[in-house]
N, C-alpha and C positions, 0 to 999 in steps of 0.2 A: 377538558384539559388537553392542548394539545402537545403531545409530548413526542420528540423527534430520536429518529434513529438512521445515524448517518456511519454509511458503512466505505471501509477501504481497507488497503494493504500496507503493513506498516513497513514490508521489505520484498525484494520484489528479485524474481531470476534477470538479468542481467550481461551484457558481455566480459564483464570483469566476476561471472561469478555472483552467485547471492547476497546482496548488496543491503543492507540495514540500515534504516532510521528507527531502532525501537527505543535509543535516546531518546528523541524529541517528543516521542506522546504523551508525557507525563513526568515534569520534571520533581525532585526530590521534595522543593522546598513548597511546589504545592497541593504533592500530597498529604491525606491522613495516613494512609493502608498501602500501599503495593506488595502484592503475593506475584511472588513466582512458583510456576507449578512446575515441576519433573518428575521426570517418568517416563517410560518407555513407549514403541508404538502401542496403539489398543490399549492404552491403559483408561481411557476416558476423560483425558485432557479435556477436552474439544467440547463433551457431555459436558462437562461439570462446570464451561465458561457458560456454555449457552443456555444454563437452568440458572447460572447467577444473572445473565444477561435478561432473562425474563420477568426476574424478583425485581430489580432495579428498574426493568421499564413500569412493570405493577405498580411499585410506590410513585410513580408519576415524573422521574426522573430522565431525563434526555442521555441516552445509551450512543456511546460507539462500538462497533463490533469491525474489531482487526480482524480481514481474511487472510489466511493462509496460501502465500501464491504456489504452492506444490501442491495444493488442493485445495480449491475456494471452498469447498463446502464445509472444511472444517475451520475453528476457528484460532488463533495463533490468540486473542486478547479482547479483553473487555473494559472500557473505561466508562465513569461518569465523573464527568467534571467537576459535576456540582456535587459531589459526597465527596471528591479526591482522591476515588479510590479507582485500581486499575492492578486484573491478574494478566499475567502475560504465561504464554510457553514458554518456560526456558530453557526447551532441549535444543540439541543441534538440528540445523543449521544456524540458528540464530540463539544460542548460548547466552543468559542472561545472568546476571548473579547479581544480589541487594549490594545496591550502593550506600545503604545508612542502616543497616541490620538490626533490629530490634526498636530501632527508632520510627521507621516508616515502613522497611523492608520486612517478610519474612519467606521464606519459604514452605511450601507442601511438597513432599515426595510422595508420588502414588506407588512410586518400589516399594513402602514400606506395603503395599498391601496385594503383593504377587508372592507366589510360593517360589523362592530362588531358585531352591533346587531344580524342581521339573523343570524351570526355564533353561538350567544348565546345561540338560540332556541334550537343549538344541544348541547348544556352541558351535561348532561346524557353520550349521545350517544360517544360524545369524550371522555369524560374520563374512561369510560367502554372499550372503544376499545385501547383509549393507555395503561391500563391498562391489556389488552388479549396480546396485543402486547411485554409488558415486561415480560408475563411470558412463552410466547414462547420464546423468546430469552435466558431466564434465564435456559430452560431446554437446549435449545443449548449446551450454555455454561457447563451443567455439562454433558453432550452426550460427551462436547469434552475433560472435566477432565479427565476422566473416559478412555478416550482413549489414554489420556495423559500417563496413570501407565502402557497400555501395548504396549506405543509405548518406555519405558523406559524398557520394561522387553524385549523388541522381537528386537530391534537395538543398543542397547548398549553393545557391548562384551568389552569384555578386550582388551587394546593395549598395544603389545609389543614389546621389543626393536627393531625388526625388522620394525615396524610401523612408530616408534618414526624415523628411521634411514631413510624410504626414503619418510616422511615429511619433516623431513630437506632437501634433495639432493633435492626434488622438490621444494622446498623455496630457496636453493640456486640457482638452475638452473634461475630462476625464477626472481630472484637480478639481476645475472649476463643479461639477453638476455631481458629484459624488459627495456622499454626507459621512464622513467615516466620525470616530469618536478620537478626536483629536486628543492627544497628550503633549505632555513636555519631553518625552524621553523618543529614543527610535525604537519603533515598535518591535515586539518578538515573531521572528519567525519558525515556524512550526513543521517537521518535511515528512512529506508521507510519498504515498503512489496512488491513484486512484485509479490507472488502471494496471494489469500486468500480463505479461504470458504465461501461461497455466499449460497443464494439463489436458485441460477443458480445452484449450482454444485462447485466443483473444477474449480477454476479459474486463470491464469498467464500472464501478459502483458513480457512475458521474448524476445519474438520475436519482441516488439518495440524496446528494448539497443541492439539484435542483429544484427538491421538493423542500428545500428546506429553505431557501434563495429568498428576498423578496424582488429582487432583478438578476437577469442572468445575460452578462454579454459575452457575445459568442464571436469570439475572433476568428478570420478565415486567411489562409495565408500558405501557399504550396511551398514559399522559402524558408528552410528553416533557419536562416540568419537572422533574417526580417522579423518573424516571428521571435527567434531567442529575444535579440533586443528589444522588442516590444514587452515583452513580459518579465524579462529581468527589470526592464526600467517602471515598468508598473509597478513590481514587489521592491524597489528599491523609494519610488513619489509614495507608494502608501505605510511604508514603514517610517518614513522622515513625518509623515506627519500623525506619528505617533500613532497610528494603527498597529494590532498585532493582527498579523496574518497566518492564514494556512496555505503553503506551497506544496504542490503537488508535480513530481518527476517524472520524466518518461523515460520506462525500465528501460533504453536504448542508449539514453545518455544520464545514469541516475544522479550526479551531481552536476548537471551544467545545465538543462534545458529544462524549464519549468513548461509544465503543458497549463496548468489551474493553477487559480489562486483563488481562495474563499478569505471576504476581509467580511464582518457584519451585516452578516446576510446578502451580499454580492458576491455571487460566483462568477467571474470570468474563466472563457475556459475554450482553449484555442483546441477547434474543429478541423480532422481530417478526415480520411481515407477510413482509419486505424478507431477512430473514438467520439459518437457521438455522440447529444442528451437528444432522446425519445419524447420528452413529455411537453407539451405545451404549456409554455410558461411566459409572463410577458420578456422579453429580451429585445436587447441592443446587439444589431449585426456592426460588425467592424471587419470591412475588407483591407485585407493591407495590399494586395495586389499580387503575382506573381511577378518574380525572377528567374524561374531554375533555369541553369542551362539546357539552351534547344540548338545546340550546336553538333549533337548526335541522339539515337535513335534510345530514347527512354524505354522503351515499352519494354525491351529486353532485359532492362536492368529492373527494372520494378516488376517483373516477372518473378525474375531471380530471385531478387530481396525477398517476397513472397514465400518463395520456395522455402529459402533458406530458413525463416519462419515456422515455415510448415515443418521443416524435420527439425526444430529445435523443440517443437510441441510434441512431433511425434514422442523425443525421447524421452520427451519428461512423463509421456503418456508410460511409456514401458516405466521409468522409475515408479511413478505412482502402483503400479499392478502389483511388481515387487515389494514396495510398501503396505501393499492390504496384504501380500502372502506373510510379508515380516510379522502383520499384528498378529496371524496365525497363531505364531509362537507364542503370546503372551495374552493373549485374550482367555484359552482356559484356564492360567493359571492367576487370574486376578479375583479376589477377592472384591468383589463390586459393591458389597455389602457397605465394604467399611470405608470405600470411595463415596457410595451415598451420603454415606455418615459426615465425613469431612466437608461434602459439598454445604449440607444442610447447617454444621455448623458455621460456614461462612457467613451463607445466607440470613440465619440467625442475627451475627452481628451487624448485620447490614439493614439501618431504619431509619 
């Protein structure tokens, strides 16, 4: 039985800030279950997704696992589609609360199973550090603005008729030899991240949709105009013909620039600098050509842009340190016992 586990980020850091699609991965009307879990750091969020994430791949069922972009290694969410169910974290930054409560929604609080008090003693000490924590993040954020205006001066050239002309012939080609599951209705689309800035570094789960692809075409394109149009106009020919799609953003521009789309086992997924797939798979290349302006000296600017990268990682590296000191404080005082308890009663219901 082969059973698939395709991994991404369901919200990603950003130059507007931590930016959310945890909407889109699991809407109300088709779920059975959505748990949201709270809780504080160290409480075992993250444990207690990724031992239900295992149960479910066990019963032979095809697993997504939402990472966490302030720390890939933990996990933010667990969906299977084919049961309808899906737990998500719903502490801050990405605050969830049930949209149909008792109907589909419920919650777990793992507070109920830390000792208040002794976590009180550290008052001071928590809120001085969530407090260090947000303002590492917030220089992040403007490390990434700021690279934001010269990622808009150094890949945005002008496109022209020649550009416009073989977007189309690739959009058509593209109509014609693609087999989607046509409907009567515009198909849904669906918005994740698949790759993000971390902690870690540059990060992309692009090689879990490409093991899971049965063709994977690989756009190439130094314009990011050229490129936008071409894959808005993709995700807009394969929704009209009644495909539902998976759109995936790039944390740089999270609501305007689609990098992937995953429709029925077709990955497209436009290749740069920044995010490549590793795996050999059969694939369609599609050159769309270069535009950028060569009217001045790039290398400095895409140095820069770099750079600027580089210390947006740095800080979220410092937030993250501060974050494992913060579990500090609550990881003695958690009662893990009755966090197992909870987990296993999930799992229970889950067959």
């Amino acid at each position: 039985m082969n059973v698939s586990v395709l991994e991404y980020f369901p919200g990603a850091n950003t130059p507007e800030g931590f930016f959310s699609y945890y909407d889109d991965i699991l809407k109300s009307h088709e779920a059975q279950r959505i748990i949201v879990l709270k809780g504080g750091p160290g409480t075992g969020k993250s444990t207690f997704m990724k031992k239900i994430a295992k149960h479910i791949n066990s019963l032979g069922y095809d697993t997504e696992l939402l990472h966490c972009s302030s720390d890939p290694n933990s996990l933010d969410g667990v969906c299977s589609r084919e049961k309808g169910f899906l737990i998500l974290d719903g502490t801050s930054p990405h605050i969830v609360d049930p949209k149909c409560p008792g109907a589909v929604d419920e919650i777990i609080n793992l507070g109920e199973c830390w000792d208040k008090e002794k976590i009180k003693k550290h008052k001071k000490e928590i809120i001085e550090t969530g407090e260090q924590i947000s303002s590492y993040f917030a220089r992040a954020y403007r490390y990434m603005s700021v690279a934001k205006s010269l990622q808009m001066q150094i890949w945005y050239g002008d496109v022209g008729n020649d550009s416009m002309k073989q977007i189309k012939y690739e959009l058509e080609k593209i109509k014609r030899n693609v087999t989607v599951r046509a409907g009567t209705k515009i198909g849904n689309e669906r918005r994740a991240f698949l790759s993000a800035i971390t902690p870690l570094g540059r990060m992309n789960y692009i090689n879990t949709f490409c093991e899971n692809s049965d063709i994977v075409y690989k756009i190439k394109s130094n314009c990011q105009k050229t490129a936008g149009l071409f894959m808005n106009g993709l995700a807009q020919m394969l929704r009209e013909k009644g495909e539902d799609i998976r759109t995936f953003y790039c944390p740089m521009s999270p609501d305007k620039k689609i990098e992937h789309i995953y429709a029925n086992g077709i990955l497209f997924t436009l290749e740069n600098d920044y995010h490549k797939s590793d795996r050999s798979i059969e694939s369609h290349i599609i050159e769309l050509g270069n535009q950028t302006n060569r009217e001045y000296d790039l290398f400095s600017d895409i140095e820069q842009y770099n750079l600027l990268l580089d210390g947006a990682e740095k800080m979220m590296k410092c937030a993250k340190e501060l974050h494992d000191k913060l579990e500090e404080y609550y990881i003695p005082y958690m009662d893990f016992g009755r966090v197992e308890k909870l987990c296993n009663k999930v799992i229970e219901d889950i067959n």
